[in-house]
C-alpha positions in Angstrom: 60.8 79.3 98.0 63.5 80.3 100.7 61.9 82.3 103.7 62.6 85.9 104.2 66.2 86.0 106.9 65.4 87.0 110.2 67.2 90.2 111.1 69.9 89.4 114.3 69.5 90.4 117.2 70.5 92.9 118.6 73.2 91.5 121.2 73.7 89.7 117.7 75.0 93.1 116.3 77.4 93.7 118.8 78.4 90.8 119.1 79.3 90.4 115.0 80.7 94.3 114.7 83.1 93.1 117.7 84.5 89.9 116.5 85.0 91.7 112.4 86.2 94.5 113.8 88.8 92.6 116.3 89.3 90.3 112.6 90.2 93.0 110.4 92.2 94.6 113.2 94.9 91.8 113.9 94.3 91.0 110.0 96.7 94.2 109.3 98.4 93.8 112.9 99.5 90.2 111.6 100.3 91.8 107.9 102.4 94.6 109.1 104.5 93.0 112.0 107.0 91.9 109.2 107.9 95.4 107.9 108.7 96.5 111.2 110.9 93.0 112.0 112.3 92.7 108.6 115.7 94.2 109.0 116.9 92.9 112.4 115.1 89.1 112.0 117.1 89.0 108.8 120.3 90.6 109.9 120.0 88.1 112.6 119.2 85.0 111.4 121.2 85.4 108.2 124.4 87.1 110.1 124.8 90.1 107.9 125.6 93.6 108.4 123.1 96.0 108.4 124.7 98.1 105.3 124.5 94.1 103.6 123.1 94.7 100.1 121.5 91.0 100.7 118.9 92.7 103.0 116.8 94.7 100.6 117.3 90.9 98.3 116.1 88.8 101.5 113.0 91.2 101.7 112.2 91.3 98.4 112.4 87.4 98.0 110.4 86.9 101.0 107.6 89.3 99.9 107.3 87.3 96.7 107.3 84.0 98.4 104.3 85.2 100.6 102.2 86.7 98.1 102.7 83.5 96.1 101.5 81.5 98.6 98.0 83.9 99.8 97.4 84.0 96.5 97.6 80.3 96.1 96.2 78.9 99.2 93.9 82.5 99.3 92.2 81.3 96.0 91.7 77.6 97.7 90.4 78.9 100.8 87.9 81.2 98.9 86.6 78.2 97.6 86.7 76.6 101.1 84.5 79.3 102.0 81.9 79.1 99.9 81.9 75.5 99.9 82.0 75.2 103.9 80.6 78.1 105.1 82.0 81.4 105.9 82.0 81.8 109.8 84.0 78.0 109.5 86.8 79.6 107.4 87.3 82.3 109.5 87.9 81.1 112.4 90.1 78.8 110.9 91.8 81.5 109.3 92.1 83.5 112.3 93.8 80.6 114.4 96.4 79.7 111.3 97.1 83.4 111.5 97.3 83.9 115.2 99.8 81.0 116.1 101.8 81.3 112.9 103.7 84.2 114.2 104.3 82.2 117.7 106.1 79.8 115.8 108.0 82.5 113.9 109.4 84.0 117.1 111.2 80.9 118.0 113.2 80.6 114.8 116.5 79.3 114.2 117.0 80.0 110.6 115.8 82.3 108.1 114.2 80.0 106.1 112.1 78.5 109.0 110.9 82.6 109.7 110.1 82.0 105.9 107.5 79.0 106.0 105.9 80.9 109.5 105.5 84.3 107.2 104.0 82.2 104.3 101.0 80.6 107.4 100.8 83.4 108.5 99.9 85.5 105.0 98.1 82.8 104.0 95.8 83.3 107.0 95.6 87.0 106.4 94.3 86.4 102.9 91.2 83.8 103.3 90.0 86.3 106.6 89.5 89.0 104.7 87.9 87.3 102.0 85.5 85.5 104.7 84.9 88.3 106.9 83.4 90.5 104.7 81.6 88.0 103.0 79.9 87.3 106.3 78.9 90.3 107.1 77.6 91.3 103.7 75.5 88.8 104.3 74.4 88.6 108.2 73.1 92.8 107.1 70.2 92.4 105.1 69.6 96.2 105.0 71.5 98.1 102.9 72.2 101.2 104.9 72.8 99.1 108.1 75.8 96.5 105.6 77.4 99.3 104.5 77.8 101.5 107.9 78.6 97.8 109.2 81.3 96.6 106.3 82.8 100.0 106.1 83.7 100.9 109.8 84.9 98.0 111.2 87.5 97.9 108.4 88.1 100.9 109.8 89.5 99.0 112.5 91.9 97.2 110.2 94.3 100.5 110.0 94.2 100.5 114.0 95.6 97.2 114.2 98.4 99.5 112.2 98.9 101.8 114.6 98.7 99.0 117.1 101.8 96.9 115.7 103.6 100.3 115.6 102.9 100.8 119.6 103.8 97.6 120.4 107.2 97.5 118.4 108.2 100.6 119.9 107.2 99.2 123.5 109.6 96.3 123.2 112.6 98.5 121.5 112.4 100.6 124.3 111.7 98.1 127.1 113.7 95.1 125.8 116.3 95.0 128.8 112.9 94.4 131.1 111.9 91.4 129.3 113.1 87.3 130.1 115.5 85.8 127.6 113.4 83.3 125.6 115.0 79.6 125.8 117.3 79.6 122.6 120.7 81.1 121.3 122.9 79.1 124.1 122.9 78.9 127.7 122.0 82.7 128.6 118.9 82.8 125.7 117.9 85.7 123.3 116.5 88.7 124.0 115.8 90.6 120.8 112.9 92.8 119.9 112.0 91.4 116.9 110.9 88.3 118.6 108.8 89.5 121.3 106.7 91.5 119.2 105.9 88.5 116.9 105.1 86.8 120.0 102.0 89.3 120.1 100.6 87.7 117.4 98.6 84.9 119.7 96.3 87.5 120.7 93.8 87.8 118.0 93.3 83.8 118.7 92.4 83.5 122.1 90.2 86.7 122.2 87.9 85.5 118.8 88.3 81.8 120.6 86.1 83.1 123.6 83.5 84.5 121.5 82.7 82.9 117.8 80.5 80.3 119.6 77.8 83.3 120.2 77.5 84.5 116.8 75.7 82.6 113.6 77.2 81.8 110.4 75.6 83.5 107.3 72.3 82.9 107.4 71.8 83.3 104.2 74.6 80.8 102.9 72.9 78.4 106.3 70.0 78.6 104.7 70.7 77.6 101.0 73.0 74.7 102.3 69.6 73.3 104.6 67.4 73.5 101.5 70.0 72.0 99.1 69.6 75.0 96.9 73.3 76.5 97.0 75.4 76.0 94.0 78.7 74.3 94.0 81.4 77.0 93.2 83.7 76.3 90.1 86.8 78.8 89.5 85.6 78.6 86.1 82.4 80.2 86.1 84.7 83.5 86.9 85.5 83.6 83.5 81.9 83.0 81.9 80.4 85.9 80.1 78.6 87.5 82.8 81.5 87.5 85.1 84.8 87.8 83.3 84.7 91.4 82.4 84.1 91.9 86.9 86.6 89.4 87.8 89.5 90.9 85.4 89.2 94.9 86.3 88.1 93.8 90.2 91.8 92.1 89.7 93.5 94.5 88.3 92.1 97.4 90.5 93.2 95.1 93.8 96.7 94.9 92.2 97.2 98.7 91.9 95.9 99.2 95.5 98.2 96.2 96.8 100.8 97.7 94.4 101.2 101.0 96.0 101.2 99.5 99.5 103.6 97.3 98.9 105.6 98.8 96.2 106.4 101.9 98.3 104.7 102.2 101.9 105.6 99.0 103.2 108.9 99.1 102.1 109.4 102.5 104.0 110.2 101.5 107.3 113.0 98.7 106.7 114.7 100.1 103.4 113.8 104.1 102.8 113.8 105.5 106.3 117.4 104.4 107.3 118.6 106.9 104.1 116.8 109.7 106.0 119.7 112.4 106.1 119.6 112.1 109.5 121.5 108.9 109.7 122.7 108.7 106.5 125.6 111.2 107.2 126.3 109.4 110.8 125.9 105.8 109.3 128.8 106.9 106.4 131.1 108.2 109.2 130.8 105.9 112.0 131.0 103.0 108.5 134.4 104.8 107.6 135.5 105.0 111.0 135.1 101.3 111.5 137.1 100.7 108.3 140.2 102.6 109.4 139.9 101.4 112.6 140.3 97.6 111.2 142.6 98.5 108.6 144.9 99.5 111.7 144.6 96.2 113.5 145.5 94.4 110.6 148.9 95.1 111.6 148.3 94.5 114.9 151.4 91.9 115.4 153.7 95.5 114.5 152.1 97.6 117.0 152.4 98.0 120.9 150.5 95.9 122.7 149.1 99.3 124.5 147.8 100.9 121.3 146.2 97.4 120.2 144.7 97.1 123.5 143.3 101.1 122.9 142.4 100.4 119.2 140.3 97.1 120.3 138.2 99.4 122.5 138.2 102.2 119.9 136.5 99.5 117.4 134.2 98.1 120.3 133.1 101.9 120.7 132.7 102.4 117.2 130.3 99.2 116.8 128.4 100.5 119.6 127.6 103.9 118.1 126.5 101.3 115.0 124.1 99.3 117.0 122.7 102.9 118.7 122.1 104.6 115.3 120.6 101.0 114.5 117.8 101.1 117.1 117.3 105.0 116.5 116.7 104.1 113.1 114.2 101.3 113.6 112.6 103.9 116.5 112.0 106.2 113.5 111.3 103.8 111.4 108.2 102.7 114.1 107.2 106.6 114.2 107.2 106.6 110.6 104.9 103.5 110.4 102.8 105.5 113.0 101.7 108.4 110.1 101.3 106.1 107.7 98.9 104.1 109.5 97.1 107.5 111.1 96.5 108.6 107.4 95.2 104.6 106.9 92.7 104.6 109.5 91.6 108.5 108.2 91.3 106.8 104.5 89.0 104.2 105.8 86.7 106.5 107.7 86.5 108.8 104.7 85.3 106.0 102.5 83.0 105.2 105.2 81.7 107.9 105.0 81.5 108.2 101.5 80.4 105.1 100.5 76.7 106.3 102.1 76.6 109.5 100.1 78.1 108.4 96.4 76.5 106.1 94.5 78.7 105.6 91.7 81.5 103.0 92.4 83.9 104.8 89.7 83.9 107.9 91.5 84.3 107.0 94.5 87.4 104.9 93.8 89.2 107.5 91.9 88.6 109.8 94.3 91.7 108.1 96.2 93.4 106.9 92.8 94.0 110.8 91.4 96.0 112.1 94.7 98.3 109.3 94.1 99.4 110.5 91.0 101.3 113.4 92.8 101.4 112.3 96.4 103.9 109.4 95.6 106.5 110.7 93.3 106.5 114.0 95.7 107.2 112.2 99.2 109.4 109.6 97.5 111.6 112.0 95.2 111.4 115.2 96.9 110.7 115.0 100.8 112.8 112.5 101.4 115.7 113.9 99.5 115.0 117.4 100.5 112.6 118.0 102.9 112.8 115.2 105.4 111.0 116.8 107.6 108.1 116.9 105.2 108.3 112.5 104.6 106.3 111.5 107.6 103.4 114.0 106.5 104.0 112.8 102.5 103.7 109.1 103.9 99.9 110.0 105.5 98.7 111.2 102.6 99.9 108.5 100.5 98.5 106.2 103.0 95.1 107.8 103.2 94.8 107.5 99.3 96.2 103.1 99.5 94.2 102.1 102.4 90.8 103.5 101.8 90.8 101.5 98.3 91.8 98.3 100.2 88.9 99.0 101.9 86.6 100.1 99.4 87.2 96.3 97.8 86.3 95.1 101.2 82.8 96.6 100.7 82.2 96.4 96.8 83.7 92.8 95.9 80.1 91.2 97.7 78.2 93.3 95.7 79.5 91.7 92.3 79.3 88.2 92.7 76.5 85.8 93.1 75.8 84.2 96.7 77.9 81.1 96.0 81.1 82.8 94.1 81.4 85.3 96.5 84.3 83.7 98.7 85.6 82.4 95.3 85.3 85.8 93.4 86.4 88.1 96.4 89.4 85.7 96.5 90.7 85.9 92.8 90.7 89.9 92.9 92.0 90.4 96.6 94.2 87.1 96.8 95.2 86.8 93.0 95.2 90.0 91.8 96.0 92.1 94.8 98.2 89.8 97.2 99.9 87.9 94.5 100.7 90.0 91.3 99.8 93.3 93.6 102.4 92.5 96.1 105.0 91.8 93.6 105.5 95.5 93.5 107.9 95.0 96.6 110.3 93.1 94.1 109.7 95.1 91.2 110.7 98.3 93.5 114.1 96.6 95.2 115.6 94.7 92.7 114.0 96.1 89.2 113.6 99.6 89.1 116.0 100.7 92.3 119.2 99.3 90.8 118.8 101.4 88.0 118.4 104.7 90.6 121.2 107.0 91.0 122.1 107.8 94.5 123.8 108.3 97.5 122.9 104.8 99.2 120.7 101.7 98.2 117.9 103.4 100.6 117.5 106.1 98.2 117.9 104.4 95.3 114.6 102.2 96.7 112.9 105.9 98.1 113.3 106.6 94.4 112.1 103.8 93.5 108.8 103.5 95.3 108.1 107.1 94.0 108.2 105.7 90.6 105.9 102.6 90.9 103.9 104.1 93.4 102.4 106.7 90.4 102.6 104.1 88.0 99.9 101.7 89.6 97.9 105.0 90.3 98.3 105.9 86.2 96.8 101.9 85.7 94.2 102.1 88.5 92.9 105.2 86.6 92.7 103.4 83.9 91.5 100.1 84.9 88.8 101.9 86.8 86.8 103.0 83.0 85.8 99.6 82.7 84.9 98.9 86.4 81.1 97.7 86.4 78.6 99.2 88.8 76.5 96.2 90.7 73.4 95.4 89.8 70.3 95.6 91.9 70.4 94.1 95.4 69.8 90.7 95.6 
């Protein structure tokens, strides 16, 4: 028989709550950088205009390619987890995830920013899987892995609001920083770069202290007395477990639907069709036109007014490229409630997840809201009451990211010691990160070209109101057949 696990220590406990929460943290940091660099990174590296109706098609299409690959390489590396132990994997994951973004920085194409978006997903996805596997299992009290699993994903929406910070730094301090050593002989300097460059971080701090905390001792321990089972994908889909891994699935794909089916898609492709530069975009944009439509005949005009129209279009792109960086400025500020209404989500279900004891109900207590919170901030606010949109984004990201974290704290509970990486991979990696995620392209190039509007921003604002209530109407749903755990093991 196995022996009873020692409880840690308590510089242990620190020590474990610091490294999570620091995981989790740069785990969204790393997720969310891309949002906030989408536009310009593409506009750059693929030389198009920022009106280019390619954008919203470059986003999509990279979106899809990422959750395709987490949920791929996520599944393997659940496996990998369970199969090599969990503190392994997540360092691992941690350092594939950290540099990945480095890379990114210092691309010369769009498709090599691809391939260092896909490591870099790929990373998020097997070290969420792994970290809250570990600490489900380093807690052996119940009381003590919930308050433990519950608030240091709380940490997870600051990284949020920490990617936001640090975007809007380097917009507004660019001109401070060196040119990095590409794009001829003067450089770049572009803020898109330096804050992927931020991603390193996470690495070197978890780098100076894994070495002091243990690895599951309950996954050590089976491994040392050759009693741990070999996971197979296919006991998933026995009897006992197929009815958990399906709805688990599902349920991860309507959270990982409404995230990225409408709030992640907010900064880069709703908030530049705020009014507010919507009216200023169309001008300056027909400006611009008349402008070159003049020059065209350039060889029949004075050299004097050519010389004056040349400066006149110079102006005019000007006054493009300072709307530009007001709009990813609001954009960041944007990003900001969103994330503050995150990080309140995930306290509230920390809290929560103490007092309720049914699973059901506390899951649709952030599924219901959804049904109104999405089609109102998407179709109303930001048509008529912009001034409301930030507040509408808070709420809806209250509701999103407190069931991304509820999963974070429930998938353990489900599956048996060695399926836990494996099952916490197919409903987080599968079914939230790759079919979840797909909501991006189902929102751009699906549902928004048959929108009627101004722009292509609020045909996609229109958009994300209509998916967004339609995974909360299949959550709902979903959620009937959700099975409560069974006793602690």
């Amino acid at each position: 028989m196995s022996s009873p696990v020692a409880p840690l220590k308590p510089y242990q406990v620190w020590l474990v709550v610091i490294v999570a929460s620091i995981g989790f943290l740069f785990d969204t940091y790393e997720l969310l950088m891309f949002p906030v660099i989408a536009r310009p990174a593409i506009m750059e590296l693929a030389q198009l205009p920022e009106q280019s109706a390619e954008i919203p098609g470059w986003i999509g299409r990279i979106n899809w390619l990422t959750a395709l690959s987490g949920g791929i390489f996520g599944l393997m590396g659940g496996l990998f987890i369970d199969r090599f132990g969990r503190k392994k994997i997540m360092v691992a994951s941690i350092m594939l995830y950290s540099f990945s973004p480095v890379f990114a920085a210092f691309s010369t194409s769009l498709w090599m920013l691809i391939v260092f978006r896909c490591t870099t997903f790929i990373g998020v996805c097997v070290e969420f899987v792994a970290a809250i596997t570990w600490l489900s299992e380093l807690f052996t009290e119940k009381r003590s892995r919930q308050l433990a699993v519950g608030w240091t994903q709380a940490f997870a929406s600051v990284g949020g609001l920490l990617v936001t910070a640090v975007a809007g730094y380097v917009i507004t301090h660019l001109d401070q920083f060196p040119a990095l050593p590409m794009g001829g002989e003067q450089g770049t300097k572009t803020a898109w770069r330096y804050t992927l460059l931020t991603g390193m971080i996470p690495g070197l701090m978890i780098a100076l202290m894994l070495p002091f905390v243990p690895e599951s001792r309950i996954w050590a321990e089976r491994k040392r007395n050759g009693t741990l089972i070999r996971p197979r994908l296919s006991e998933l889909f026995t009897k006992d477990l197929r009815r958990t891994t399906l709805v688990t699935a599902c349920l991860s794909a309507c959270a990982y639907g409404a995230a990225f089916g409408a709030l992640q898609l907010t900064p880069p492709q709703i908030v530049p069709g705020l009014p507010e530069f919507a009216a200023p975009r169309a001008e300056i944009m027909k400006e611009g036109k008349q402008l070159e439509a003049k020059l065209e005949n350039k060889d029949q005009l004075p050299p004097e007014e050519v010389k004056d129209l040349t400066k006149q279009v110079g102006a005019n792109k000007g006054k493009l490229k300072e709307l530009q960086k007001q709009t990813q400025q609001k954009g960041s500020e944007v990003q900001l409630w969103q994330e503050l209404g995150g990080l309140l989500g995930r306290i509230a279900l920390a809290i929560l997840v103490v007092v309720i004891i049914k699973h059901r109900l506390l899951l649709r207590i952030f599924q219901f809201p959804g049904l109104i919170i999405f089609p109102v901030t998407y179709m109303l606010f930001f048509r008529d009451q912009p001034e409301l949109f930030p507040m509408g984004i808070a709420l809806a990201g209250f509701c999103t990211v407190a069931q991304l974290s509820y999963f974070g704290e429930f998938l353990p509970k489900v599956f048996p010691t060695h399926l836990r990486g494996t099952g916490g991979s197919f409903a987080t990696n599968v079914g939230g990160r790759m079919i979840g995620t797909s909501a991006g392209f189902v929102t751009t190039s699906v549902v928004a070209p048959m929108m009627a509007g101004d722009n292509n921003f609020a045909k996609v604002s229109m958009a994300a109101g209509i998916v967004g209530a339609s995974v909360c109407v299949i959550g709902l749903i979903a959620s009937c057949f959700l099975p409560e755990p069974k006793a602690e093991e």
